[in-house]
Every structure is written in C-alpha cells, then in structure tokens.
N, C-alpha and C positions, 0 to 999 in steps of 0.2 A: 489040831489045837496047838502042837507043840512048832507047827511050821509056822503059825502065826503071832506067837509068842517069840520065834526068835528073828520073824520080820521086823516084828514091833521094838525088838531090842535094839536090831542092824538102824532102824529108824531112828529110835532114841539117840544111840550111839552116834550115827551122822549128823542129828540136828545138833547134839553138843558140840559138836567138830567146829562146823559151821558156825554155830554160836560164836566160840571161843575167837572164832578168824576174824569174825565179823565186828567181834567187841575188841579183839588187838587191832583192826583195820580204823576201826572211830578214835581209840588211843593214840595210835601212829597219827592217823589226821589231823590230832586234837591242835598242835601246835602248829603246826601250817594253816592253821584256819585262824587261830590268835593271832600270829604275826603279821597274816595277811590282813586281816581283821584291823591291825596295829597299823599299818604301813597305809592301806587307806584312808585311815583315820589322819596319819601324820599329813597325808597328801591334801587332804579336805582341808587340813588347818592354814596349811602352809600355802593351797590356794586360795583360800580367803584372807590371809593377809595380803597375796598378790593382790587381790581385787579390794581389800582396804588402801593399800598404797595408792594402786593408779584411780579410783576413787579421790582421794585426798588431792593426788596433780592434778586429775582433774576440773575438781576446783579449784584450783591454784588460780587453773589457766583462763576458766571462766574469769574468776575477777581479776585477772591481768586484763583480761578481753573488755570485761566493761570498765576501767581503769582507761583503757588507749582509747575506748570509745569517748567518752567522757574526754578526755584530752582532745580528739582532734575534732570532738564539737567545738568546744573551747577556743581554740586555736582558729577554727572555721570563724567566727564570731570576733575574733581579735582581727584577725584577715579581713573582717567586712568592715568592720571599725575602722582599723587602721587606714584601707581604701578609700573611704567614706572622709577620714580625716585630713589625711598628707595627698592622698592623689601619686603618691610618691611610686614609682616602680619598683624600684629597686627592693623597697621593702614587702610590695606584694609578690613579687619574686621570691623573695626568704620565706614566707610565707609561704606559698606556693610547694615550695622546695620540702620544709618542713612537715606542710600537709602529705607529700607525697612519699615522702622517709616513714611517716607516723601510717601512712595507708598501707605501704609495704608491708612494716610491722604487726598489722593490722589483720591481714589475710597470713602473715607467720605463724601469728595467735592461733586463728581458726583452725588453722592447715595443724596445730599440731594438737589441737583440740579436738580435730576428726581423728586421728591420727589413734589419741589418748582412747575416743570414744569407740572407737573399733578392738582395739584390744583390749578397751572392757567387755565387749560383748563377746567375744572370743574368751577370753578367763572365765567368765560367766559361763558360758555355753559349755565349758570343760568341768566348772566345777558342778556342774548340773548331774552332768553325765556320772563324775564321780559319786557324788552323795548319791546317782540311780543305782549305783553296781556295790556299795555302800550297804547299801537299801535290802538291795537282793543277796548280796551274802551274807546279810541277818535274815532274813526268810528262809532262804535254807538251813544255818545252822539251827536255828529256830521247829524247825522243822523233823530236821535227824534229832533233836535232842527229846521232844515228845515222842517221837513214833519209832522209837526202841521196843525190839521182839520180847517178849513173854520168856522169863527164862524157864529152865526147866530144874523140876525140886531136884533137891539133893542125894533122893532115893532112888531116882529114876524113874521111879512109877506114873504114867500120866494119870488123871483123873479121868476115871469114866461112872458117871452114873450108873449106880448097879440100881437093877428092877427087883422088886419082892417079887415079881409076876414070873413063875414058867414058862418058856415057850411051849407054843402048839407043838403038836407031835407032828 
C-alpha cells in the first residue's frame, strides 16, 4: 500500500512538473501567436488595399478604353463623311493616319488592361491564401485555448470515489 502511495505521489509530483512547463510553454507562446496573429492581419489589410488600388486603375483604364473606343468610332464616321464630302485624299489620309495613332492607343489600353487584370488576380490569389492561414491560426489558437489539461488541487490529493462496499476476501 505504501509503494503505491508513493507511486501515486512520484505521479502527482511529475504531472505538476509537467503542468507547470506546459502552462510556461502556452505563456512563452502566448505573444508570438499575438504578433503573428498581428502581422497577418496588417498583411491582409495592406493586401486589400493593394487590390482596392489596382481595382480602382483598373477602371480607370476600362473607361479610357471606352473613351478611345468612342473616339475612333467618331472619327471612323467623320472619315466616311468627310470621303463622302470633299473626295479629297489628303484629308482621308489625316484621317487614316489619326485612325491608326488612335488604334495603336487603343490596343495600349487593352495591353495594359490585361496587364492590370492579371495582377489583380495574382493579389487576389495571395490574399486568399493569406485570410486561409489567417483562418487556421485562429483554429488552432482557438483550439489550445479550450483544450487546456485539468489542473491538479492544491492538496494534491486526487479524487477517487471511495465505496461504502468491502471488498471480497
């Protein structure tokens, strides 16, 4: 009885040990999990403004793009008028000339529209992945913070249901 009394103590005695390492080891953690915690969060902010920004150019660039569309219909229409009118070359030349400066500009638009549209999806795609990892190191802290060990009283005594019953002989 007495060897198992002083298991039960050697027992006791390690689980506090342990306790104690395990409760300074969540302490010690605690602010590397805030900061980190912190530092995603600033990352998540600061990539969603990136992606409000190019967002925002990218409409820019859209109504540039139907702006010059809009022009070198315009223009196309002044060009068939004016052909229609004078018969003159020279002028459907300037014409001409105009239309194919404004057509240039035209696929510059586009060109840096795809351009714009690719690095939104690319910021996109990153800030995805951050708000996932985000995500999952509130699941875990979430997680350690419920499923903390049972401590042990202050007496040391564990609880054991005692029986009114005798044992058999």
């Amino acid at each position: 009885m007495r060897d198992l009394t002083a298991q039960l103590s050697e027992h006791v005695g390690l689980r506090r040990s342990i306790e104690k390492k395990l409760q300074h080891s969540h302490e010690a953690l605690k602010p590397c999990r805030t900061a980190t915690s912190e530092l995603l969060e600033h990352k998540a902010h600061r990539h969603e403004q990136q992606v409000q920004h190019l967002q925002a150019k990218l409409r820019q660039v859209n109504q540039t793009l139907v702006v010059r569309q809009n022009e070198i219909t315009q223009l196309n229409r002044n060009k068939a008028r004016l052909v229609a009118e004078t018969g003159v070359a020279t002028r459907y030349d300037a014409l001409q000339i105009t239309a194919r400066t404004q057509a240039t500009e035209l696929t510059q638009v586009r060109e840096a529209r795809e351009s714009l549209g690719a690095a939104l999806t690319k910021l996109t795609a990153r800030f995805d992945a951050q708000q996932q990892l985000l995500w999952n190191y509130r699941i875990v802290f979430e997680d350690e913070r419920f499923h903390k060990p049972e401590p042990i009283p202050e007496n040391g005594e564990i609880a054991v249901a005692k029986s009114s019953k005798k044992p058999h002989p």
